[in-house]
Structures are given as C-alpha cells and as structure tokens.
C-alpha positions as CSV (number, residue, x, y, z in Angstrom):
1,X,26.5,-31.4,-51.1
2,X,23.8,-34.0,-49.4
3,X,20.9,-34.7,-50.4
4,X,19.8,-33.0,-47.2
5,X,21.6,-29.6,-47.8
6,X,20.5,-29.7,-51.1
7,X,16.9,-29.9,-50.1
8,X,17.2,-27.4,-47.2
9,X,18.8,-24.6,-49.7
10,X,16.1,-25.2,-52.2
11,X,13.3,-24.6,-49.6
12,X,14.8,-21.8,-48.5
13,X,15.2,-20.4,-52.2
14,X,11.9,-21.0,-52.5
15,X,10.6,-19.5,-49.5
16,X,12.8,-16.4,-50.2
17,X,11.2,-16.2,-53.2
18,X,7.4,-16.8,-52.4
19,X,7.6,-13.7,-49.8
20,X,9.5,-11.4,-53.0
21,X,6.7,-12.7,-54.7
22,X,4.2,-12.2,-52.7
23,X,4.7,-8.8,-51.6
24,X,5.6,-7.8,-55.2
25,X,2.2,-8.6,-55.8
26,X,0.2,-7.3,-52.9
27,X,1.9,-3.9,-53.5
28,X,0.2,-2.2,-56.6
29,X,-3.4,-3.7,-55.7
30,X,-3.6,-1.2,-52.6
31,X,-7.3,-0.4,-53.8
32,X,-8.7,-0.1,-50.5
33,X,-6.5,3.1,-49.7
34,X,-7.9,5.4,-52.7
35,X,-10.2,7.6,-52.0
36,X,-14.1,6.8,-53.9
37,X,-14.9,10.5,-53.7
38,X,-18.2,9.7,-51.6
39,X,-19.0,10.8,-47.7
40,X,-17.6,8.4,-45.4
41,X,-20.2,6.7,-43.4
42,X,-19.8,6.3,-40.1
43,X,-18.9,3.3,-38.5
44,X,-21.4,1.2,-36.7
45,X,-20.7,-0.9,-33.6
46,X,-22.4,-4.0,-32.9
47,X,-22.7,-5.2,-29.3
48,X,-20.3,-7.8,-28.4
49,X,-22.7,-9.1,-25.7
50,X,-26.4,-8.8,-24.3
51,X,-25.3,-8.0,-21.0
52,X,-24.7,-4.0,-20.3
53,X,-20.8,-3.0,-20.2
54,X,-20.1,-2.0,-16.8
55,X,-16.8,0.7,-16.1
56,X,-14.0,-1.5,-14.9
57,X,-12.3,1.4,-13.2
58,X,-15.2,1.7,-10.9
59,X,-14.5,-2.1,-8.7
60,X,-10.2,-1.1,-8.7
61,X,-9.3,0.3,-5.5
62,X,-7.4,2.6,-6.1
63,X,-5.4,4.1,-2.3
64,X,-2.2,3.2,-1.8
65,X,-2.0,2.8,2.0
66,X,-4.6,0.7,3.8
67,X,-3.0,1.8,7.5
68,X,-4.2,-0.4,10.0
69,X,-5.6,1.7,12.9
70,X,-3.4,2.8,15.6
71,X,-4.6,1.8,18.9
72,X,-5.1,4.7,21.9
73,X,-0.8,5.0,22.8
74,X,0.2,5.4,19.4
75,X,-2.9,7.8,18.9
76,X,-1.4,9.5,21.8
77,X,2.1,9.9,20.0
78,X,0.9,11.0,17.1
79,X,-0.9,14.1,18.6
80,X,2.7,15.0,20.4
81,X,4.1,19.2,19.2
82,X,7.5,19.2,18.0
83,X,7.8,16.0,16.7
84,X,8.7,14.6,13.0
85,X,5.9,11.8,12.4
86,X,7.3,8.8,10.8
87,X,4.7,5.9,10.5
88,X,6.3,2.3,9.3
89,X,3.9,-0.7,8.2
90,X,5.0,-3.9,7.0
91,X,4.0,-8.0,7.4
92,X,7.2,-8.4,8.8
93,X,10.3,-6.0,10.5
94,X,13.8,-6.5,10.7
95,X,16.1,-4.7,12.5
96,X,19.6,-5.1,11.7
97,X,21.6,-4.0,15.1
98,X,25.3,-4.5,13.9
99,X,24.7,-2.7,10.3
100,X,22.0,-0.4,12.4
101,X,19.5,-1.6,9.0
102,X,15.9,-1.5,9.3
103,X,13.9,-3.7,6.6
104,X,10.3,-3.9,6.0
105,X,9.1,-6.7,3.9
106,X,5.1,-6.3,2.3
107,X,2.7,-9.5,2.4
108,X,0.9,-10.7,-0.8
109,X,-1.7,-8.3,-0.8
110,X,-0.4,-5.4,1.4
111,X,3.5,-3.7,0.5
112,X,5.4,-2.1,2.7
113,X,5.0,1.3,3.9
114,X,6.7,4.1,4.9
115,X,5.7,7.7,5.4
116,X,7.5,10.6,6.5
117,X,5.9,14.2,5.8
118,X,5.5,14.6,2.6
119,X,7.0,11.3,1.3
120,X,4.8,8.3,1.1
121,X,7.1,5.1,0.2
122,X,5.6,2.0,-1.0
123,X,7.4,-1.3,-2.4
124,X,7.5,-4.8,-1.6
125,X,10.7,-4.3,0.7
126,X,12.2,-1.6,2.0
127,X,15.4,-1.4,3.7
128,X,16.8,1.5,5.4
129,X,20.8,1.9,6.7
130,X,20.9,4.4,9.8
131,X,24.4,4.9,9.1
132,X,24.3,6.3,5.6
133,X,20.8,7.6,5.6
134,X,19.5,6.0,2.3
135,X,16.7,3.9,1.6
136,X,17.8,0.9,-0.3
C-alpha cells in the first residue's frame, strides 16, 4: 500500500471512530430531557427588532385574474342569451391553422388565462388542439 492509501485509511478509521465515540458519549448525558418536577415557565420572547411587525399576508395580492377591461363590442358579446362565454387572455396568441392548435403564452408578470363557466385555467402557456379537444 502507499504512503497515500495508508494515510487516507487511517483518517478514515479515525473519523469512523471519533463519530462512535462521540455519539457513544453524548447518549447517556441526555440530562436536559428529565423532567425536574417543577412548573414549567413559560417561555418569553424578546423582540427581534424596534420596529412593529407588520402581517405580510396583507401587501400579497392575492386574485388570480387581473382581466383587462373589454371595450364596448366585446361588452356587447358578452351580454348575448344562448351563448357559452369563453374569455382567452394572454401576452401573446398563436393559432395553429394546419394542427387547428390555439396557444396562449403568459408575460412575466401576467399568465395566461382561460375561462370557461365554471373552469378558470391559469399557467404560463396553454395550448389547446381543436381536433382532440384537450388542453395541453
């Protein structure tokens, strides 16, 4: 054997031993888990700043859909009887005419959006295949 091996197995030993060792050790002096017999106190808190903790839940916003508002023709369309209202919203629109695929692709901060009564649908792409009727 090298010197090198030799050196690297003897560390190891070593090492392997330390942790026995040490845990061997730690083990039996588990004081801190007996009961003393005395009331608990309770625990105190110290304030980790000066300034008052304000609810982080409060600044999040938390709506799915920010729908940009439809102009008077859409509004229009939307009011129409007898009609299944399917709203699409997207930073950019593809529509595939050979595969007959529609895909909507979100920006940075907005995703895309599709809703059909009751189903909301929100991801950063969508892409829908006329001819087999699934989302993808």
């Amino acid at each position: 054997m090298t010197r090198r091996l030799a050196r690297h197995a003897l560390l190891r030993a070593l090492g392997t031993a330390g942790v026995a060792l040490a845990l061997a050790g730690v083990a039996p002096t588990a004081a801190a888990q007996r009961p003393t017999g005395g009331r608990p106190r309770p625990a105190t808190q110290r304030p980790t700043t000066t300034r008052p903790v304000e609810d982080s839940t409060a600044r999040k916003d938390t709506v799915l859909v920010h729908w940009v508002p439809p102009d008077s023709v859409v509004t229009a369309l939307m009011a129409r009887k007898g009609y299944l209202l399917v709203r699409y919203q997207a930073e950019f629109v593809t529509f595939g005419a050979t595969d007959r695929t529609i895909t909507l692709i979100g920006s940075r901060t907005e995703r895309a959006v599709v809703e059909r009564e009751p189903t909301l649908l929100v991801a950063d792409t969508i892409q829908y295949s006329d001819s087999t009727n699934k989302a993808l």
